[in-house]
C-alpha positions as CSV (number, residue, x, y, z in Angstrom):
1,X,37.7,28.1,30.8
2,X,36.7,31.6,29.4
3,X,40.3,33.6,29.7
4,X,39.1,37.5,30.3
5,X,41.8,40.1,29.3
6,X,41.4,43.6,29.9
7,X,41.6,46.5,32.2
8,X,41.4,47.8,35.9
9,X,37.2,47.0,34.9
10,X,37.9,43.6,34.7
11,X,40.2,42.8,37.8
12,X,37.4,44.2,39.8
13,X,38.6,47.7,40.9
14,X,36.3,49.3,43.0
15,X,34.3,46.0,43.9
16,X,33.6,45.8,47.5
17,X,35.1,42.5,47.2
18,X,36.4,39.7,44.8
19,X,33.6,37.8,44.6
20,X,31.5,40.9,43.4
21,X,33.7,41.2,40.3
22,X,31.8,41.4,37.0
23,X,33.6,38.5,36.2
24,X,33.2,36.2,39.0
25,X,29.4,37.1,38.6
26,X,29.8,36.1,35.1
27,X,31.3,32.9,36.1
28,X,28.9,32.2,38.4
29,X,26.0,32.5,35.9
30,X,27.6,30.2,33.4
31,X,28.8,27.7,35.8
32,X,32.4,27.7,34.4
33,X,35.8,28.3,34.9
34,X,36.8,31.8,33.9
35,X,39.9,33.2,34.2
36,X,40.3,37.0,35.3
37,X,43.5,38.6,33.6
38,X,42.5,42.3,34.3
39,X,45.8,44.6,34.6
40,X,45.5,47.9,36.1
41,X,46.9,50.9,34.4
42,X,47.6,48.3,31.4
43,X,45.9,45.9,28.8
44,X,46.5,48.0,25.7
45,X,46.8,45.4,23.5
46,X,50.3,45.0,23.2
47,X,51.9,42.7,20.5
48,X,53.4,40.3,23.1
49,X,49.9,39.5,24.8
50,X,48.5,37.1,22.9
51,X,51.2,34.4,22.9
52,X,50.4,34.8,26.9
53,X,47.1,34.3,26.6
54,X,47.3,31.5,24.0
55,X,49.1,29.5,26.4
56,X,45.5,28.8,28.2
57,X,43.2,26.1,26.6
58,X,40.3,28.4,26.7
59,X,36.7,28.1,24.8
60,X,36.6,32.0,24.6
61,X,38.6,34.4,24.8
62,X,37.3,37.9,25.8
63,X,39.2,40.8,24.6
64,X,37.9,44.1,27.4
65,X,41.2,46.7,26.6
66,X,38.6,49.6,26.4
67,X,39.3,52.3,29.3
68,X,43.5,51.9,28.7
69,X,43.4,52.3,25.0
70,X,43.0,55.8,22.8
71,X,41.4,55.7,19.3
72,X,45.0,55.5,17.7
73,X,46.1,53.4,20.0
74,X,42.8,51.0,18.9
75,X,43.3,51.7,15.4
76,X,47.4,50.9,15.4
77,X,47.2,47.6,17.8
78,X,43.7,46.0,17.5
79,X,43.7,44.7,14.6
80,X,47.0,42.9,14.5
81,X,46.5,41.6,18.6
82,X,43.3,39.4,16.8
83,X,45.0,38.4,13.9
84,X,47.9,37.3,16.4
85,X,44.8,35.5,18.2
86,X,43.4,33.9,15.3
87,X,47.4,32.8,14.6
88,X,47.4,31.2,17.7
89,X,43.7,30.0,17.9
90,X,42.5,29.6,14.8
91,X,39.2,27.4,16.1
92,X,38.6,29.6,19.5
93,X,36.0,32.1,19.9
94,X,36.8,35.9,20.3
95,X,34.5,38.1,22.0
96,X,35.7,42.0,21.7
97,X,33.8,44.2,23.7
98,X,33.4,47.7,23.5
99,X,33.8,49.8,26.7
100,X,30.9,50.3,29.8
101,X,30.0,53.6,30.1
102,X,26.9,55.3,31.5
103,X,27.4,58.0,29.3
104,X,25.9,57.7,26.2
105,X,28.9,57.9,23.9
106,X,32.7,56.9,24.2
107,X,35.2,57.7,21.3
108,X,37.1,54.3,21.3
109,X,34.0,52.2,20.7
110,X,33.8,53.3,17.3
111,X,37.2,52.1,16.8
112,X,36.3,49.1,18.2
113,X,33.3,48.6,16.0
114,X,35.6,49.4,12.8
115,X,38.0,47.3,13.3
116,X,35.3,44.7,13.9
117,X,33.6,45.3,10.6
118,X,37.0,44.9,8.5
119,X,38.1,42.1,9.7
120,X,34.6,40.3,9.3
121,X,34.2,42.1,6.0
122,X,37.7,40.5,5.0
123,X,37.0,37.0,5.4
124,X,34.1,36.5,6.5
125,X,34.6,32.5,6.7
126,X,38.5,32.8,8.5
127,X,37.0,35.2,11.0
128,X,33.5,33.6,11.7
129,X,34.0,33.3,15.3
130,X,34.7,36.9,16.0
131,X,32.7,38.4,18.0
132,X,31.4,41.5,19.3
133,X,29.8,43.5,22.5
134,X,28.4,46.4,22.5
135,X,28.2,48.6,25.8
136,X,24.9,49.4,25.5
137,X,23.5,46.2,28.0
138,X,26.6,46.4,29.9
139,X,25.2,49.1,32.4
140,X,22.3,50.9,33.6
141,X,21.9,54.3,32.1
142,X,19.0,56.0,33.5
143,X,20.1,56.5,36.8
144,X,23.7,56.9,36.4
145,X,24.2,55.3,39.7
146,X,26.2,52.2,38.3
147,X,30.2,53.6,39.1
148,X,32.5,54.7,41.3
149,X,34.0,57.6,39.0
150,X,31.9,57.1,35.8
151,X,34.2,54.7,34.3
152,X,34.9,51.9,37.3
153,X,31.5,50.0,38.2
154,X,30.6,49.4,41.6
155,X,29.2,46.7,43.5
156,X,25.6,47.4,41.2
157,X,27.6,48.1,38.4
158,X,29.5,45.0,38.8
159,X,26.3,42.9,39.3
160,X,24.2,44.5,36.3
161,X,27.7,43.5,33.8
162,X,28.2,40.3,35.2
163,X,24.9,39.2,34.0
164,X,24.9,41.1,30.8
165,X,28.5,39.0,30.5
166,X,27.1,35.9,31.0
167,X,24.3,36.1,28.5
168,X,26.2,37.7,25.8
169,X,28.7,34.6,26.6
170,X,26.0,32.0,26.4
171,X,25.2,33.4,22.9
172,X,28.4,33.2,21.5
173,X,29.2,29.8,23.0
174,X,25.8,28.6,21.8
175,X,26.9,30.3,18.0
176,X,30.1,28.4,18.5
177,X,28.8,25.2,18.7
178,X,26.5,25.5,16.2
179,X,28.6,26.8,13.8
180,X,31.0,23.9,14.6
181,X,28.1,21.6,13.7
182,X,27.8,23.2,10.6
183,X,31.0,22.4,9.8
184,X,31.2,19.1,10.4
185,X,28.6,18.1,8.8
């Protein structure tokens, strides 16, 4: 299955129901098992998280601790929570997203997007199935319309990032395998 981590956004707050979720319309799209582990109030990254979620034989794991996290708190557990990952997982995909937003700036996805960079710049081989997301085709801008309180998505919301989701899934999936390929041959 995919294994989704991350916030209040991801369990499906403010969705008029479950099956509106972002990720059960993600699911849907992809045709495979996903697994929903969006906490409320929490998902900060927290040293002790990744054993949990290691304990799933996923094909991707998608990292979504946006909307509970500061920029300190991004640049002091972030990077540690994926190397714990990549402990854990050496061989599964990570796919760390930046926050939705129909604003056109946020101050923790550049933390995000920094952490990103290092790591990949570090070994670019150990962490070749890192991944990233950027917010900018998670939701629609121009009419602003998208949320509930300009940070949880509603039903339209949900709908627009479930499909943005899936295909950003489908590519890394697709990357996956090919990569894999590569390596076998």
């Amino acid at each position: 299955p995919i294994v989704h981590y991350g916030t209040s956004i991801v369990h499906g707050g403010c969705a008029s129901r479950p099956g509106l979720a972002f990720t059960a319309v993600a699911a849907r799209g992809l045709d495979l098992p996903y697994v929903n582990l969006g906490f409320s109030g929490a998902a900060k990254m927290e040293a002790s998280v990744p054993e949990f979620l290691a304990a799933a034989d996923a094909s991707l794991y998608v990292v979504d601790a946006r909307w509970n996290m500061s920029p300190e708190m991004v640049a002091t557990n972030c990077a540690p929570f994926l190397r714990k990952m990549k402990e854990l997982k050496p061989d599964v995909p990570i796919l760390l997203c930046e926050g939705c937003t129909v604003w056109d700036h946020d101050s923790c996805n550049p933390a995000f997007r920094k952490v990103y960079d290092a790591l990949k710049a570090e070994d670019p081989v150990k962490w070749r199935n890192l991944y990233y997301f950027e917010e900018k085709t998670m939701l629609p801008k121009e009419d602003k319309e998208a949320t509930h309180d300009f940070c949880h998505p509603n039903d339209y919301g949900m709908l627009h990032m479930g499909h943005a989701y899936a295909r950003r899934i489908r590519e890394v999936l697709a990357d996956g395998c090919r990569t894999e390929r590569r390596l076998v041959k």
